[in-house]
N, CA, C and O atoms as a GROMACS GRO file, in nm:
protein
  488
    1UNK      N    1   8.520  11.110   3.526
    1UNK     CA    2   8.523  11.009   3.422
    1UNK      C    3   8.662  10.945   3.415
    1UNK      O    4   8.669  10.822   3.426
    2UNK      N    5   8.740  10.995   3.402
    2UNK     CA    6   8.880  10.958   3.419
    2UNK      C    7   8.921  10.897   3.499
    2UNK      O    8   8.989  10.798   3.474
    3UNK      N    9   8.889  10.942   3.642
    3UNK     CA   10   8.924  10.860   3.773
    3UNK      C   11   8.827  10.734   3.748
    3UNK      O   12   8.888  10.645   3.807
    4UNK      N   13   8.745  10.693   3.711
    4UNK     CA   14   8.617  10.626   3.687
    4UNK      C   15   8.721  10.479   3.587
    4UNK      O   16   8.726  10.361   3.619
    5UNK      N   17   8.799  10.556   3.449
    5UNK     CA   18   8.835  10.458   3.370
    5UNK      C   19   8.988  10.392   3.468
    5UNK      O   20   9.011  10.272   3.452
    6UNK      N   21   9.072  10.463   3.553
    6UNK     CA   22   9.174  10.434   3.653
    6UNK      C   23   9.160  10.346   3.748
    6UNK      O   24   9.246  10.288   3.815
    7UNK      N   25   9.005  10.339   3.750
    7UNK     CA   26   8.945  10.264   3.870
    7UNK      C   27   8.950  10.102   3.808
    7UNK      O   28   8.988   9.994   3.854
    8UNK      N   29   8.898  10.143   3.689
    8UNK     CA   30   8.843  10.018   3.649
    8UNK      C   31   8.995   9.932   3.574
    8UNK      O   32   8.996   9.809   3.584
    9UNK      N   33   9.079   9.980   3.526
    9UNK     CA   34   9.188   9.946   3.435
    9UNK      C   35   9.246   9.853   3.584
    9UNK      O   36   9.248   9.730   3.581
   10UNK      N   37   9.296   9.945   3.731
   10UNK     CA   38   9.347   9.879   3.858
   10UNK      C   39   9.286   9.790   3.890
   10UNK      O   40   9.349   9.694   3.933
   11UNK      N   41   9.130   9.780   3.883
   11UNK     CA   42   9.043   9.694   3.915
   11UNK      C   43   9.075   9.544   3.807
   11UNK      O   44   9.069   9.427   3.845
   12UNK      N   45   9.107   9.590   3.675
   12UNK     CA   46   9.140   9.474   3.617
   12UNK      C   47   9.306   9.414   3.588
   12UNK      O   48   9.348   9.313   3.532
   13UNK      N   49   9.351   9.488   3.632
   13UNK     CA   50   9.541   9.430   3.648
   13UNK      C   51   9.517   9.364   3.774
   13UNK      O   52   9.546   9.245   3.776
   14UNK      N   53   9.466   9.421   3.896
   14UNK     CA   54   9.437   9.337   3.972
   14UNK      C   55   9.433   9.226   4.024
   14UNK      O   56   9.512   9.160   4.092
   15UNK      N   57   9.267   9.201   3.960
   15UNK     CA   58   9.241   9.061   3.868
   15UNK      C   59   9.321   8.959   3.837
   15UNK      O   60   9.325   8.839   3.865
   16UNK      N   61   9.406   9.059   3.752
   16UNK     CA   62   9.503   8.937   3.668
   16UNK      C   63   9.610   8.896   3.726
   16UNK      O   64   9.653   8.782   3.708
   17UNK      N   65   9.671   8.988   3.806
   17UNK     CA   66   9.786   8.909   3.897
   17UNK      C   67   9.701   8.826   4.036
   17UNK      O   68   9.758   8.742   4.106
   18UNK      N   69   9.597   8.856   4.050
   18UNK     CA   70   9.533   8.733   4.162
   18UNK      C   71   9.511   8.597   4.084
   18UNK      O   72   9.538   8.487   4.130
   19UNK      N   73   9.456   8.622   3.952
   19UNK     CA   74   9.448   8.458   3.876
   19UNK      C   75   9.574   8.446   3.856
   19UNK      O   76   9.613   8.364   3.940
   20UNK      N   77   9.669   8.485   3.786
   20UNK     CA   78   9.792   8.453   3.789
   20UNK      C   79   9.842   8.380   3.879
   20UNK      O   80   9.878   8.266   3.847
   21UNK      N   81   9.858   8.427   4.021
   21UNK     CA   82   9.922   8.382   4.098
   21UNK      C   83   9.877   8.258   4.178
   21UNK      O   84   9.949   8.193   4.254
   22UNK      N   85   9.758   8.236   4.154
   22UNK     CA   86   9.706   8.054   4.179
   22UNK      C   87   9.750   7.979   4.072
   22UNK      O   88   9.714   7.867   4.109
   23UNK      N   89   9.794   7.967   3.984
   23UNK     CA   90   9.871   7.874   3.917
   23UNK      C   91   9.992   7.888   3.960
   23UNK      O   92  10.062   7.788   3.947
   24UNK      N   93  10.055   8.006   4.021
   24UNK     CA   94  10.219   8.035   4.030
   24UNK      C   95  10.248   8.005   4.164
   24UNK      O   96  10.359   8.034   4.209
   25UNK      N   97  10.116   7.920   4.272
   25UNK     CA   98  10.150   7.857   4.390
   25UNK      C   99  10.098   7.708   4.366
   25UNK      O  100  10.040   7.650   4.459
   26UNK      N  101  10.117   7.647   4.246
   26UNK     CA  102  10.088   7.508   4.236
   26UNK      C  103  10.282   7.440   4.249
   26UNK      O  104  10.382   7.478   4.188
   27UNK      N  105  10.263   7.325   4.363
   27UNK     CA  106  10.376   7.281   4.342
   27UNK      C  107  10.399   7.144   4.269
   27UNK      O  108  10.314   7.059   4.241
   28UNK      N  109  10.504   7.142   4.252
   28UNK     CA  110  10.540   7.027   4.180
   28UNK      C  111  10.631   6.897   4.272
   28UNK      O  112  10.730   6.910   4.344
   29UNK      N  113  10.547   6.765   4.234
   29UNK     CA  114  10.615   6.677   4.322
   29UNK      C  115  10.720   6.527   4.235
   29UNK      O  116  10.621   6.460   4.205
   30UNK      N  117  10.771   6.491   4.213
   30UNK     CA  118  10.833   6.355   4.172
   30UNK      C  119  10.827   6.299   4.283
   30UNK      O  120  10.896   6.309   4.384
   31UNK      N  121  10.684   6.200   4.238
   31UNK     CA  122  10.639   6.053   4.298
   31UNK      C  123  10.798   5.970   4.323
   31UNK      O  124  10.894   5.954   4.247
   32UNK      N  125  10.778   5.935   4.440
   32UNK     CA  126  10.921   5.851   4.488
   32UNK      C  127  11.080   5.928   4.521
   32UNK      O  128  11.183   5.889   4.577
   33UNK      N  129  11.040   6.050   4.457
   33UNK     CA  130  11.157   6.131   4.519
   33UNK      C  131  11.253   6.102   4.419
   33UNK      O  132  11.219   6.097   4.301
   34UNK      N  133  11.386   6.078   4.460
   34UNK     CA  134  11.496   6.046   4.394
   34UNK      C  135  11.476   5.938   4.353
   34UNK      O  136  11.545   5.910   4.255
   35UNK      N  137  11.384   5.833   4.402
   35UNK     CA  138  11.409   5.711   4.354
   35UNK      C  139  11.280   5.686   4.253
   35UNK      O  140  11.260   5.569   4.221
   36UNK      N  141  11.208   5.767   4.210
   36UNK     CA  142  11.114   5.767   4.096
   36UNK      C  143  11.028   5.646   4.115
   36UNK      O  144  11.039   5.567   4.209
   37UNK      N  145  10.920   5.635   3.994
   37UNK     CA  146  10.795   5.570   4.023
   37UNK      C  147  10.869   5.416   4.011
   37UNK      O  148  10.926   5.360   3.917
   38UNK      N  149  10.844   5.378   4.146
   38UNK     CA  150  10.898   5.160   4.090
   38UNK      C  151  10.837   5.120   4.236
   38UNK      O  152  10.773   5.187   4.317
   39UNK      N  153  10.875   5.008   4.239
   39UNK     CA  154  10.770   4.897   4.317
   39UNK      C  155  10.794   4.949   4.506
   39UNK      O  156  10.910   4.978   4.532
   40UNK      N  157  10.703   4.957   4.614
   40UNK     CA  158  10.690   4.996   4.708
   40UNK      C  159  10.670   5.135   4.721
   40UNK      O  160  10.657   5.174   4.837
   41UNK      N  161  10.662   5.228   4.625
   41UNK     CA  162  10.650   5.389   4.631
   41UNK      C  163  10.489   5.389   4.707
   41UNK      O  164  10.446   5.503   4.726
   42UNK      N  165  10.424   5.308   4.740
   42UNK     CA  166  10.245   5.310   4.787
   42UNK      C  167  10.324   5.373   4.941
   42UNK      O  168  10.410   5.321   5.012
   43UNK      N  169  10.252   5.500   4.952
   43UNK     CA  170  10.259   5.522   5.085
   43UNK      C  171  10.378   5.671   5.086
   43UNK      O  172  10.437   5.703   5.190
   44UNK      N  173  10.394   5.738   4.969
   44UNK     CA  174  10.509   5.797   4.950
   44UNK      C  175  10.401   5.946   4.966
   44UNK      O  176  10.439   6.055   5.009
   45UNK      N  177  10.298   5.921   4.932
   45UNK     CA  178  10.234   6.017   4.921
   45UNK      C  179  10.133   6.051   5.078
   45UNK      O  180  10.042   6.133   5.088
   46UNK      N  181  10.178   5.973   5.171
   46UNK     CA  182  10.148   6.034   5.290
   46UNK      C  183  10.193   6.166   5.376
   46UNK      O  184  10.309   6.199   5.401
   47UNK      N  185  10.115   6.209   5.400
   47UNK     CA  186  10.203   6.300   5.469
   47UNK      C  187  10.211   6.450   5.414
   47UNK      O  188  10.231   6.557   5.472
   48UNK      N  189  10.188   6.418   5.273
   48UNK     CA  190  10.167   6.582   5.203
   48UNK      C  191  10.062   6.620   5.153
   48UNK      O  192   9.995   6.542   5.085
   49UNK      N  193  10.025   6.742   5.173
   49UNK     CA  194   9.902   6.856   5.107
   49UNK      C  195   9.913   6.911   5.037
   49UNK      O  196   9.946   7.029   5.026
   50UNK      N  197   9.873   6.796   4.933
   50UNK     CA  198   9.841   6.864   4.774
   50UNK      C  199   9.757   6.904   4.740
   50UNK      O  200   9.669   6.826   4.775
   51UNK      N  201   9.710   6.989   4.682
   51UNK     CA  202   9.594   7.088   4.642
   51UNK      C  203   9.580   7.065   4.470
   51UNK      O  204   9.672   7.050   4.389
   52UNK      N  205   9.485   7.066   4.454
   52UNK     CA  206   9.432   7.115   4.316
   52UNK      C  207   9.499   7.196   4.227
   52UNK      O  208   9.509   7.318   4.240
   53UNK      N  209   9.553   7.119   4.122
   53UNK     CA  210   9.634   7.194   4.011
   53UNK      C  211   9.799   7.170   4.077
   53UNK      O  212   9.884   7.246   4.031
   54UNK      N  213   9.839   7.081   4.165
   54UNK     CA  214   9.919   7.072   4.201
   54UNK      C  215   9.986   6.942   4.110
   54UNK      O  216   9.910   6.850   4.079
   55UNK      N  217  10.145   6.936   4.062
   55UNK     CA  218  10.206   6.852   3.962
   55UNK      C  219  10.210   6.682   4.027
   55UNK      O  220  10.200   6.674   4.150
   56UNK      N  221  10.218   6.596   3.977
   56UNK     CA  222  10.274   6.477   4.017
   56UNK      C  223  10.377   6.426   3.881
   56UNK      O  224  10.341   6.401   3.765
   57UNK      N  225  10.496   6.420   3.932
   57UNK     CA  226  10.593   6.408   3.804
   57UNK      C  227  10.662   6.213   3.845
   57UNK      O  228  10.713   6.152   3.939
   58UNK      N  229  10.626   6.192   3.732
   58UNK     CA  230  10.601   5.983   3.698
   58UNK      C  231  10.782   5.982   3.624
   58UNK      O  232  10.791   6.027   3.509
   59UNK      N  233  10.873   5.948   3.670
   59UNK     CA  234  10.993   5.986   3.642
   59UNK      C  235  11.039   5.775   3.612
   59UNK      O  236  11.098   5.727   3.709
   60UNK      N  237  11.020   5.706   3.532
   60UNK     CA  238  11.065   5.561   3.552
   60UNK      C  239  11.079   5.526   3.409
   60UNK      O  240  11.020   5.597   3.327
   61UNK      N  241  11.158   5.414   3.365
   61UNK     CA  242  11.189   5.345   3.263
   61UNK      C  243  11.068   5.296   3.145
   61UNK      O  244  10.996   5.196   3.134
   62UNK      N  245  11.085   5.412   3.073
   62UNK     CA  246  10.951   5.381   2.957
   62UNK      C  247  10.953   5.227   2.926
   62UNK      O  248  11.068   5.188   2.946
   63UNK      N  249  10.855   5.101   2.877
   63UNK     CA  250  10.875   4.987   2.859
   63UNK      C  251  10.855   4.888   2.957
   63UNK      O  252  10.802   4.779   2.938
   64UNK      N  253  10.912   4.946   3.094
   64UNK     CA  254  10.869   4.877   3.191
   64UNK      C  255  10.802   4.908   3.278
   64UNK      O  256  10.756   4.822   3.353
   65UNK      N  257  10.780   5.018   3.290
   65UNK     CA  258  10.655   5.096   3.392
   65UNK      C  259  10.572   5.187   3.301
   65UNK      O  260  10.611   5.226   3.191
   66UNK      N  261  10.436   5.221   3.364
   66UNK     CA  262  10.356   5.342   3.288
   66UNK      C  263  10.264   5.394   3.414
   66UNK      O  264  10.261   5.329   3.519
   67UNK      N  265  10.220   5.464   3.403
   67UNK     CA  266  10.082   5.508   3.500
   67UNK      C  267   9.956   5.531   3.472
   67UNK      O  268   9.934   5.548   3.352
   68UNK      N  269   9.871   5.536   3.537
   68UNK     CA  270   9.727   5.490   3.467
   68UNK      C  271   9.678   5.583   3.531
   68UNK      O  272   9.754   5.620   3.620
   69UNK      N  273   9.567   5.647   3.524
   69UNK     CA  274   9.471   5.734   3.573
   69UNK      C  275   9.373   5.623   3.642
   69UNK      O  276   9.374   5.533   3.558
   70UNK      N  277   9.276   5.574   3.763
   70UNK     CA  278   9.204   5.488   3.788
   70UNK      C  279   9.087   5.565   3.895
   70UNK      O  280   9.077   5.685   3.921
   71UNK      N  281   9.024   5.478   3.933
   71UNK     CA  282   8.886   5.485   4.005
   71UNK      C  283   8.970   5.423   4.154
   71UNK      O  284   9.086   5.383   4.163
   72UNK      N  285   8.881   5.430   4.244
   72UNK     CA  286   8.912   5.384   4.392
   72UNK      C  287   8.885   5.235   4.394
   72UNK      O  288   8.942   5.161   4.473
   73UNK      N  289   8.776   5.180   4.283
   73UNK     CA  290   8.766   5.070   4.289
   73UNK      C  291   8.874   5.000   4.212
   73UNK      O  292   8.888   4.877   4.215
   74UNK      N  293   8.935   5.066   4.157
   74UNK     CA  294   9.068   4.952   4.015
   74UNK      C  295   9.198   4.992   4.083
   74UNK      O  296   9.297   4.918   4.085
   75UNK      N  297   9.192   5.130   4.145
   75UNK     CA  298   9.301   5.126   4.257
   75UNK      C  299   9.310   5.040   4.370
   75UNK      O  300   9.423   5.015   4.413
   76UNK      N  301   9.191   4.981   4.437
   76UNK     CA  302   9.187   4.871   4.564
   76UNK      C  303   9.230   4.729   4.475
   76UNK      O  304   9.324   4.654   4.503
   77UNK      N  305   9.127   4.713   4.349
   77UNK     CA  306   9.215   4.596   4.275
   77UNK      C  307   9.300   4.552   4.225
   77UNK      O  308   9.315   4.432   4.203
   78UNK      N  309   9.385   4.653   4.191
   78UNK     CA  310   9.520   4.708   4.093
   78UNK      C  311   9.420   4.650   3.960
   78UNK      O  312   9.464   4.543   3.918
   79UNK      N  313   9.332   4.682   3.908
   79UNK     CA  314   9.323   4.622   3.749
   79UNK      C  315   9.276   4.810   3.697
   79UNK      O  316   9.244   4.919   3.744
   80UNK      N  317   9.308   4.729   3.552
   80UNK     CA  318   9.325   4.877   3.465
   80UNK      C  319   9.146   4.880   3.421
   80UNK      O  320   9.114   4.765   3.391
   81UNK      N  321   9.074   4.937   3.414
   81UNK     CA  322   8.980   4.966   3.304
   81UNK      C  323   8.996   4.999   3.175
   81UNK      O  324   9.092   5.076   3.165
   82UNK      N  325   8.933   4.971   3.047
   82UNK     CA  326   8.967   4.973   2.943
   82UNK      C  327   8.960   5.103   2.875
   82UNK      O  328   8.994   5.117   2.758
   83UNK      N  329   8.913   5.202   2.952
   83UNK     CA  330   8.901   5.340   2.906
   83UNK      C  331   9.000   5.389   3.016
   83UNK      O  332   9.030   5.505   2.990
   84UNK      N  333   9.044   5.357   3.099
   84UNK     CA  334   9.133   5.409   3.168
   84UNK      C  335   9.299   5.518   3.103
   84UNK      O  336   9.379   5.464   3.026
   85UNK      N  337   9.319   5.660   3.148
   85UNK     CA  338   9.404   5.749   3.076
   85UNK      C  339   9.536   5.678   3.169
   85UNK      O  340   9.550   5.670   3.291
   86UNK      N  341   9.641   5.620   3.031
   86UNK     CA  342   9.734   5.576   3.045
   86UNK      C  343   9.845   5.636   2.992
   86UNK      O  344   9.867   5.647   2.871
   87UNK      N  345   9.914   5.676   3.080
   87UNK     CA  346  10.074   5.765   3.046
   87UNK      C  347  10.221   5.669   3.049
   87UNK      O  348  10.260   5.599   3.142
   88UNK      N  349  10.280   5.690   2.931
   88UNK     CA  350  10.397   5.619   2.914
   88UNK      C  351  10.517   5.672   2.861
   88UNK      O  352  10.570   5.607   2.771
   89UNK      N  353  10.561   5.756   2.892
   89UNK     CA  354  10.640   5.861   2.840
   89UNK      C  355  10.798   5.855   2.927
   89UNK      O  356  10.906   5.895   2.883
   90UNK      N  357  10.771   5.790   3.069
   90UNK     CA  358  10.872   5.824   3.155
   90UNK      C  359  10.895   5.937   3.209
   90UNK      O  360  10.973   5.956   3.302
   91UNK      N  361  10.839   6.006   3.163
   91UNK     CA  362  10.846   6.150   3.215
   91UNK      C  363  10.718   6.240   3.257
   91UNK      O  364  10.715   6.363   3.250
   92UNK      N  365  10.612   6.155   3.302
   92UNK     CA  366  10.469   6.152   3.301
   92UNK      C  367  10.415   6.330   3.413
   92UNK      O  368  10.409   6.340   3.536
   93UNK      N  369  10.393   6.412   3.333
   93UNK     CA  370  10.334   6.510   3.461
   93UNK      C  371  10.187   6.501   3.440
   93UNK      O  372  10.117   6.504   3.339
   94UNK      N  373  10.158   6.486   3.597
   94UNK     CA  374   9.987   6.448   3.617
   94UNK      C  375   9.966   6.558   3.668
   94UNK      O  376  10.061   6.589   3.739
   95UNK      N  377   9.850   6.667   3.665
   95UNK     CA  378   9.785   6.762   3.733
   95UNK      C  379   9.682   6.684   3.816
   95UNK      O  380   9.587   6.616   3.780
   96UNK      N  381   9.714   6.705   3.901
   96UNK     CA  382   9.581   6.665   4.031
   96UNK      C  383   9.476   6.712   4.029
   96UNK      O  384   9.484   6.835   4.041
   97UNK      N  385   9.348   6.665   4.016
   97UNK     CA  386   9.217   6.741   4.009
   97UNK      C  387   9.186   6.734   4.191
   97UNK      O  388   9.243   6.658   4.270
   98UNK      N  389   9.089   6.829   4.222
   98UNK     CA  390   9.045   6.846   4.382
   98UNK      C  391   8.970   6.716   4.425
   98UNK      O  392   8.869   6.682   4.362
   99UNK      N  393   9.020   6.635   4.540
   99UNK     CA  394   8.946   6.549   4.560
   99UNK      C  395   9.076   6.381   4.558
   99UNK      O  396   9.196   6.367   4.537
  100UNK      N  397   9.008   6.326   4.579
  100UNK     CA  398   9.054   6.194   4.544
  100UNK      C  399   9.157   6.139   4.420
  100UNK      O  400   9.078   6.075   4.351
  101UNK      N  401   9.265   6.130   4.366
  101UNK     CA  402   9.375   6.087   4.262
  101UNK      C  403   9.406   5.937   4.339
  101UNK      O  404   9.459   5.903   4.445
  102UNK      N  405   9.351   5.878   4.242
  102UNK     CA  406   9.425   5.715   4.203
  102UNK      C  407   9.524   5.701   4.097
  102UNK      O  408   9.494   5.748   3.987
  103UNK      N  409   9.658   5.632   4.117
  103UNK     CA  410   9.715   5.626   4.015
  103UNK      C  411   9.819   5.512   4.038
  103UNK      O  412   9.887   5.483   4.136
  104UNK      N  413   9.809   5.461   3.919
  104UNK     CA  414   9.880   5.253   3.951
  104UNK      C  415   9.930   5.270   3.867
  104UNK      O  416   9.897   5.353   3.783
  105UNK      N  417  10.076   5.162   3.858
  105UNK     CA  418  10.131   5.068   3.710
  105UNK      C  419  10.022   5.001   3.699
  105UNK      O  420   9.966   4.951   3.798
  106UNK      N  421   9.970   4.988   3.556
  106UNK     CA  422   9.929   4.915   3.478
  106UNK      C  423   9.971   4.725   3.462
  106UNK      O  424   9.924   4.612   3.457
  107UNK      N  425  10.074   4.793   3.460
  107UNK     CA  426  10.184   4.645   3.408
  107UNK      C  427  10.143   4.510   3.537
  107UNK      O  428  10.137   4.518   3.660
  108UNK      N  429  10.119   4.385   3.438
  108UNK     CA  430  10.059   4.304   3.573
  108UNK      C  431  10.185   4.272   3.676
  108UNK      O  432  10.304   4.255   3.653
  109UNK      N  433  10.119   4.271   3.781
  109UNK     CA  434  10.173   4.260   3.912
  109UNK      C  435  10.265   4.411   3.972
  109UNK      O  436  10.345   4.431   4.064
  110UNK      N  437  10.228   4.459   3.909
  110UNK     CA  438  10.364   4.598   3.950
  110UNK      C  439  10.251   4.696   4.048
  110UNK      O  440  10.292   4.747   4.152
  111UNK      N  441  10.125   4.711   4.008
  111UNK     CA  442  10.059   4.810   4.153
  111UNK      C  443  10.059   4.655   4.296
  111UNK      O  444  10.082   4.663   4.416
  112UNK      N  445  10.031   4.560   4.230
  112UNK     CA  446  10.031   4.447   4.366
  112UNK      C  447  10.152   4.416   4.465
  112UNK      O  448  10.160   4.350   4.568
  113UNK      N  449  10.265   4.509   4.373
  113UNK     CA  450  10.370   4.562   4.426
  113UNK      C  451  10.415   4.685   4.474
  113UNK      O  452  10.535   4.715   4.479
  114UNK      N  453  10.323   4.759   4.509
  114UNK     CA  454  10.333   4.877   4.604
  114UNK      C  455  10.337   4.997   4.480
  114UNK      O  456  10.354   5.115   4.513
  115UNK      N  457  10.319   4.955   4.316
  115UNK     CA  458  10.310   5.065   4.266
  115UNK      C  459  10.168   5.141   4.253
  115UNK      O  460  10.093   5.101   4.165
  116UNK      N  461  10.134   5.229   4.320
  116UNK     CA  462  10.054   5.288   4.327
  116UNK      C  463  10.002   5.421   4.409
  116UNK      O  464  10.037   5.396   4.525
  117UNK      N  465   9.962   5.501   4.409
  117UNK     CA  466   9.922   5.605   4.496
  117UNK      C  467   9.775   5.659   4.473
  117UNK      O  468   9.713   5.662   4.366
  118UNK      N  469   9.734   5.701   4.598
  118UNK     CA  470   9.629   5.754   4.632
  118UNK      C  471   9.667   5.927   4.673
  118UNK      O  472   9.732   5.960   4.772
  119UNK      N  473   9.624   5.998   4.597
  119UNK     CA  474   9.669   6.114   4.668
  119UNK      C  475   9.574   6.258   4.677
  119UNK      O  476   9.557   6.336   4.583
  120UNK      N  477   9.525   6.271   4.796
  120UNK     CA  478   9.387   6.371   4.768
  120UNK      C  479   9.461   6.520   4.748
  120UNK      O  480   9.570   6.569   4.777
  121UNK      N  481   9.358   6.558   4.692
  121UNK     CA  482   9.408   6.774   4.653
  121UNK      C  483   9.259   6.793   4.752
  121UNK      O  484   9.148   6.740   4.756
  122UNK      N  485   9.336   6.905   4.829
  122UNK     CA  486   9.229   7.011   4.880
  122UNK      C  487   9.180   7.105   4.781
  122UNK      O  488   9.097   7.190   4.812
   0.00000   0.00000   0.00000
C-alpha cells in the first residue's frame, strides 16, 4: 500500500514538471529585432520556427503604430476588420496560437508599407 501511494505521488510530480516545462521552452521574439515593429519589418519573420505558445513582442511608438490580430484575407489586403483584436500599448506581447498568425499596423498605409507579418507556429 505504501509503495502503491509513492508510486502514485512520483507519478504526479512527474506530471507536473513535464507540463511545466512546455511553457518553460516557449521563446520569446521582438518583431524587427533591435529595430522594433515600423515600416519594411514584412519578411522579418522568415526563417524562424515558432511553435505554439511562443511570444511575439510589438516594441514601437504608441500613437503612431499598433498591431492588429487579422485573417489571411485582411492580411493580403492590409484592411482591419471591425472586430479585429487591436493592441496599442507599445509594448504589445502576442502569444502565437498553432497554425497560421497574421498581424498588420492598422494605421492607413503603414501594413502597405511592409508593416506586417505572417508567422506560422508548429
Amino acid at each position: 500500500m505504501m509503495f502503491e501511494r509513492n508510486s502514485i505521488f512520483v507519478g504526479i510530480v512527474f506530471l507536473s514538471i513535464l507540463l511545466c516545462s512546455n511553457s518553460a521552452l516557449a521563446a520569446s521574439y521582438t518583431v524587427g529585432d533591435a529595430s522594433g515593429w515600423k515600416f519594411n519589418v514584412a519578411g522579418w519573420e522568415n526563417g524562424k520556427n515558432f511553435k505554439a505558445g511562443d511570444t511575439l513582442v510589438f516594441k514601437y511608438n504608441p500613437g503612431s503604430h499598433n498591431v492588429v490580430v487579422v485573417d489571411k484575407s485582411s492580411y493580403d489586403s492590409c484592411s482591419v476588420p471591425s472586430n479585429a483584436k487591436t493592441f496599442t500599448s507599445g509594448n504589445d506581447q502576442i502569444t502565437l496560437a498553432k497554425g497560421p498568425n497574421y498581424l498588420i499596423c492598422g494605421f492607413p498605409g503603414h501594413c502597405g508599407n511592409g508593416m506586417k507579418i505572417a508567422a506560422n507556429a508548429a
